[in-house]
C-alpha positions in Angstrom: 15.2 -7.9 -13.1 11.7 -7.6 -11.4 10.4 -9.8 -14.6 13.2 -12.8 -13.7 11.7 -12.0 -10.0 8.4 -12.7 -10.8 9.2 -16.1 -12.0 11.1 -17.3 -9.5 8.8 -18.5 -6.3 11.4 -19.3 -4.3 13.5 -16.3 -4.6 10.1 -14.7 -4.1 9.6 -15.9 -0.7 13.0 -15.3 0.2 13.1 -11.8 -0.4 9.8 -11.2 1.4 11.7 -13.3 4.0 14.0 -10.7 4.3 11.9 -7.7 3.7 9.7 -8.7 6.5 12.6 -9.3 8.7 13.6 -5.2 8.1 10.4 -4.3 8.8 9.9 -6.1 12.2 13.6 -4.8 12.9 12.1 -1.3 12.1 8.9 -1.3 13.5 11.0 -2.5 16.9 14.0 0.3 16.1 10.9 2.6 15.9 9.3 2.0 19.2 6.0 0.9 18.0 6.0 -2.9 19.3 6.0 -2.1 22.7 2.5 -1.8 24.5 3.1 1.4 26.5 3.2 2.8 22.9 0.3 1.5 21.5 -1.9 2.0 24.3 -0.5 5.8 24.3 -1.4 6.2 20.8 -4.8 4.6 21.3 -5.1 7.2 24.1 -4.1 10.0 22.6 -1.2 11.0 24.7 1.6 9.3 22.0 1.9 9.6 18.2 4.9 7.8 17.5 2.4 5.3 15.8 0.9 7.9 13.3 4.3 9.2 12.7 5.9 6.0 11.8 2.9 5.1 9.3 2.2 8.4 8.0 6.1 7.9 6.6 5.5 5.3 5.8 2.5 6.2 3.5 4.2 9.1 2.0 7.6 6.2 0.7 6.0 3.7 -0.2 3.0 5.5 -2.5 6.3 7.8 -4.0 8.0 4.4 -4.0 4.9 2.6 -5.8 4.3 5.1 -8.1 7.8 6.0 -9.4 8.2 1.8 -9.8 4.8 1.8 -11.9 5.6 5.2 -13.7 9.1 3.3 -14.9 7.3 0.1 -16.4 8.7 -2.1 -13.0 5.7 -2.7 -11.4 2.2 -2.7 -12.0 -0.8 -1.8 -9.6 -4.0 -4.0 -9.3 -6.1 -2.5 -6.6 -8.4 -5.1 -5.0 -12.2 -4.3 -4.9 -14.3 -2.9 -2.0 -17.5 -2.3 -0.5 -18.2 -0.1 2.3 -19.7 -3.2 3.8 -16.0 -5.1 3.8 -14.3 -1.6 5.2 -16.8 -1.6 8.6 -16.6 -5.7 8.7 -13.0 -5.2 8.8 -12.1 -2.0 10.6 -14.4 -3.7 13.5 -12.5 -6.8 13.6 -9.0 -4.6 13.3 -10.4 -2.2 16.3 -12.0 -5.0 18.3 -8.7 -6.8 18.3 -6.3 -3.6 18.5 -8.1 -2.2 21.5 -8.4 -5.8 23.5 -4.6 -6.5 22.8 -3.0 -3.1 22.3 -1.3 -4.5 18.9 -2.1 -4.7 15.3 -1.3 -7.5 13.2 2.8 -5.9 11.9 3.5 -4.7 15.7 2.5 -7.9 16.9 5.0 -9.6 14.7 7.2 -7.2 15.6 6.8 -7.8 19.3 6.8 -11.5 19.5 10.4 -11.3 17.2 11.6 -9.3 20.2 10.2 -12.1 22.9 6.8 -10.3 23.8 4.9 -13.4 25.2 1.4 -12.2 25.0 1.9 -10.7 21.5 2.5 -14.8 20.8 -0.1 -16.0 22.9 -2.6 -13.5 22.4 -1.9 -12.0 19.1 -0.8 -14.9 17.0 -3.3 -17.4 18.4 -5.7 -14.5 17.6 -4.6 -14.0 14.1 -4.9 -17.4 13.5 -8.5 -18.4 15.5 -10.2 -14.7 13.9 -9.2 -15.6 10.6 -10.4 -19.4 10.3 -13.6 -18.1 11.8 -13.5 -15.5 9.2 -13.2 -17.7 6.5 -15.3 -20.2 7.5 -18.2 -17.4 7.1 -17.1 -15.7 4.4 -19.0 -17.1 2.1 -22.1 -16.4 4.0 -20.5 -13.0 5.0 -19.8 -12.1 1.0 -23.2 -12.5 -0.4 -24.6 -10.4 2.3 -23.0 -7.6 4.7 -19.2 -7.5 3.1 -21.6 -6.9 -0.6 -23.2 -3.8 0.7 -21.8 -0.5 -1.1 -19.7 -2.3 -3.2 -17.6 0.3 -5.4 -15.3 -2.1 -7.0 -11.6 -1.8 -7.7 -11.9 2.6 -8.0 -8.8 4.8 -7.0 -8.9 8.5 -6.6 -7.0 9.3 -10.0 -9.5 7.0 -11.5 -12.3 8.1 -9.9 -11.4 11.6 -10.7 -9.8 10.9 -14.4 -6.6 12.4 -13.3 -2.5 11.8 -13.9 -2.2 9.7 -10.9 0.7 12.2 -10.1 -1.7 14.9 -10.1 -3.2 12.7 -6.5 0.0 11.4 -5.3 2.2 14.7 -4.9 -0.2 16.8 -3.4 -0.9 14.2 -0.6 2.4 13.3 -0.4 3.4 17.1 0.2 0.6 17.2 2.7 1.1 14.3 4.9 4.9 15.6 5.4 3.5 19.2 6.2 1.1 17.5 8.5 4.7 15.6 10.3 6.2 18.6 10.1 3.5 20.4 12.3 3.3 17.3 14.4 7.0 17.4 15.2 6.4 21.4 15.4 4.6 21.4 18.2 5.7 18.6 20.2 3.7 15.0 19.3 
């Protein structure tokens, strides 16, 4: 089925036409496109944010795993540099903290009419990452180079079953929810 998938562009597009459309619908359902939210989260006092992706962590690395473990899908983790994780958690913060929305929660809020999640988020989506490309390939010989450690994962790195990685974290993010929602956040 996935194989049939795979060939198929159009269907391709369609179905992450749809899957995007559960997500936004989710992400809304959830409470996280709505600014009061996101500034709570970014001031500590709410943590439906880090609920909602710590979940989402925990499903989709079972969800990944158990796909590549049965032969359906197959993993091909992009390299990185410690240079292109500062470069780019900068840009993510800069933006998060000046709009109060990151790049799914601002889709999520302009789907439910949120006018400066349009104005100000898309509009900066699309201005940030023209002027992003238009100097990455300065950007890539020099600062986005620096540390590079290439394509590694922790199994890899640490020449395990990649179960032996996934459960344990798995088990421990859903401890760390249950506490959460133990003692109140």
């Amino acid at each position: 089925m996935l194989k049939r998938l795979h060939d198929r562009r159009p269907a391709q597009l369609g179905l992450a036409l749809l899957v995007g459309i559960a997500f936004g619908f989710l992400l809304q359902k959830g409470g996280v496109t709505q600014y009061d939210v996101i500034i709570g989260q970014l001031l500590l006092e709410d943590h439906t944010v880090v609920r909602i992706m710590l979940s989402a962590v925990v499903v989709g690395t079972l969800g990944v795993h158990l796909l590549r473990s049965l032969g359906l899908a197959e993993l091909h983790p992009k390299p990185g540099s410690f240079g292109s994780s500062v470069v780019g958690g900068l840009i993510f913060g800069v933006g998060f903290a000046v709009l109060g929305y990151c790049p799914g929660t601002v889709a999520g809020a302009v789907g439910q009419g949120s006018m400066d999640a349009l104005l100000g988020g898309v509009v900066g989506i699309l201005l940030g990452a023209g002027v992003f490309a238009a100097l990455f390939p300065r950007l890539s010989r020099g600062i986005l180079a620096v540390g590079d450690f290439g394509d590694v994962t922790l199994p890899r790195l640490f020449k395990l079953n990649e179960w032996v990685v996934v459960l344990p974290v798995s088990v421990l993010i859903v401890l760390l929810l249950w506490w959460m929602h133990g003692v109140g956040m």
